[in-house]
C-alpha positions in Angstrom: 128.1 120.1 74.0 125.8 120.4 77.4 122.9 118.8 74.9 124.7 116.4 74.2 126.1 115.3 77.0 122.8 115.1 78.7 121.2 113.0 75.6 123.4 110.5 76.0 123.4 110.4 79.9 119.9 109.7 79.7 119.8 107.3 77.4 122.5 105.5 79.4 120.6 106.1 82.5 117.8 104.4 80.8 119.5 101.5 78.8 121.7 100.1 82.6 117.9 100.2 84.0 115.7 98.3 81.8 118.2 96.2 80.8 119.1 95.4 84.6 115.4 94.9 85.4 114.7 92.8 82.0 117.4 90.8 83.2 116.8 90.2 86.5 112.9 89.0 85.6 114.0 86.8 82.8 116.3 84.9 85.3 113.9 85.1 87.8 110.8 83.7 85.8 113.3 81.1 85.0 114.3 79.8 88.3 110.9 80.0 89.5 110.2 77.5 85.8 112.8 75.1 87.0 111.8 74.9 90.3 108.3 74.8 90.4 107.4 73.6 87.0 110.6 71.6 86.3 110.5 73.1 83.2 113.5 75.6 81.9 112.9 78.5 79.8 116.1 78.2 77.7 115.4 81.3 75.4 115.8 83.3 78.8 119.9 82.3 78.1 119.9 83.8 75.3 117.6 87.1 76.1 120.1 87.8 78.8 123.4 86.8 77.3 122.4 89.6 74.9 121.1 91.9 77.4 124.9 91.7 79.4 126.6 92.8 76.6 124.6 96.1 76.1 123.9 96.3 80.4 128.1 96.0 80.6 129.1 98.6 77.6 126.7 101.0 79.0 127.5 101.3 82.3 131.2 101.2 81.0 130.2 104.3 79.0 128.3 105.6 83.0 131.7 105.2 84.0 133.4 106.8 82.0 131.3 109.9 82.4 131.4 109.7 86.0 135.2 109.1 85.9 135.3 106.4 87.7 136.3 103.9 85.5 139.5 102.0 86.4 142.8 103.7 86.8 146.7 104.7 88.5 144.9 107.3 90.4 147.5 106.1 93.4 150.5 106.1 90.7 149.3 108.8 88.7 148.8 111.2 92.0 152.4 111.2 92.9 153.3 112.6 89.6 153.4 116.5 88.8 150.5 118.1 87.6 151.8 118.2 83.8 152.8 114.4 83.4 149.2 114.0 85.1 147.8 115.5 81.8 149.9 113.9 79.8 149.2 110.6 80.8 145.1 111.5 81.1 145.4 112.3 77.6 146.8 109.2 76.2 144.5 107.1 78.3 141.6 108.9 77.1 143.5 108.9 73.1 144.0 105.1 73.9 140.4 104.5 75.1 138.8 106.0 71.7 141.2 103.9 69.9 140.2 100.8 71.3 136.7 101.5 71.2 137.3 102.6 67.8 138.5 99.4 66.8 135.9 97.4 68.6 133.3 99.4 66.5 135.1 99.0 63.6 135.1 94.8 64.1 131.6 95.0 65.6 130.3 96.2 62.1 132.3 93.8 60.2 130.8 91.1 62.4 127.3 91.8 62.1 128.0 92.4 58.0 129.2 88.9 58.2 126.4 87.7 60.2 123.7 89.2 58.2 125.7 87.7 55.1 125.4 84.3 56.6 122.2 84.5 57.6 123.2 83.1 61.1 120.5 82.5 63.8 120.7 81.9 67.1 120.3 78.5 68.3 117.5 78.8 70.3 115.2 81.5 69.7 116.2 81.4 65.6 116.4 84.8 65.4 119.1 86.5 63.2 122.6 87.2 64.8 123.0 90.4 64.0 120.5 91.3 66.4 122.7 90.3 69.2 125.9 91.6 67.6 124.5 94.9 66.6 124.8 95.4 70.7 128.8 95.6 70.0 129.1 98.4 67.6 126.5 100.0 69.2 127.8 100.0 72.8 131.1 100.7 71.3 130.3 104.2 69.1 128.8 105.4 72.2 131.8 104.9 74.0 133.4 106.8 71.8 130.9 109.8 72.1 130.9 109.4 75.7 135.2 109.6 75.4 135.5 112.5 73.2 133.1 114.3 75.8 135.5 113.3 78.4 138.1 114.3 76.2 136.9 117.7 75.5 135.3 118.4 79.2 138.6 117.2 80.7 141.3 119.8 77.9 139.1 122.3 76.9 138.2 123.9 80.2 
C-alpha cells in the first residue's frame, strides 16, 4: 500500500505543478498580448479553463492525503474518541461515494461527448478531451480516499 501511496503522491505532486505553471504562463503570455500587441490569445481561455479543473481535483486529492481538507475538527474534537471514528468514517464513506458518482457521470459525459462529436469553440478540438479531466480527477480521488480510509482504520 506504501507503493502505492507514493505513486500517486508523485504524480499529484507533479500534475498541481505543471499545471500551476502552464497556467500561470498561458495567462501571462496573454496579458502581455493584450497589452502590448492589443491582440488576445483566446485559446489561452480555454487551455486554462481545462487546466483548473484537473489543477483543483488534484490538489483536492493533496488534500485529502494531507488531511487537511475541510472539516468539524472544532465540533468533532469535543466529541469522545469513539463518535470521533464514527463520524471520520462516514465522511470518508461519504467522500468515496460522491466521488464515485462524479466518476460515474464524468464517463457518461465524455461517452456523450465523443458520441456527439462536440468541439470546443475555440480551439475545435474534441470535448472529451476537456471532460476526460472529470473522471479522471475523480477515480483518483477515490484511490487517494480508500488510502485514507485504510491508513486511517487499519492501523
Amino acid at each position: 500500500m506504501k507503493i502505492l501511496d507514493k505513486i500517486v503522491e508523485k504524480i499529484e505532486n507533479y500534475v498541481c505543478i505543471v499545471t500551476l505553471v502552464v497556467m500561470l504562463l498561458l495567462t501571462f503570455a496573454n496579458v502581455v498580448s493584450r497589452f502590448l500587441l492589443h491582440f488576445s490569445l483566446s485559446f489561452t481561455e480555454e487551455i486554462v479553463t481545462g487546466l483548473f479543473v484537473i489543477a483543483s481535483l488534484a490538489g483536492t486529492s493533496v488534500a485529502v492525503r494531507n488531511e487537511s481538507h475541510l472539516g468539524l475538527d472544532f465540533v468533532i474534537g469535543f466529541m469522545p474518541e469513539l463518535i470521533q471514528r464514527i463520524l471520520s468514517l462516514a465522511a470518508i464513506l461519504l467522500a468515496i461515494i460522491m466521488c464515485g458518482v462524479m466518476f460515474y457521470y464524468g464517463i457518461l459525459m465524455v461517452a456523450q461527448e465523443m458520441f456527439l462529436q462536440q468541439v470546443s469553440a475555440t480551439m475545435q478540438w474534441p470535448e472529451w478531451i476537456y471532460g476526460m479531466t472529470v473522471p479522471l480527477g475523480a477515480g483518483i480521488l477515490v484511490l487517494r480516499y480508500f488510502l485514507a480510509l485504510i491508513g486511517k482504520f487499519m492501523k
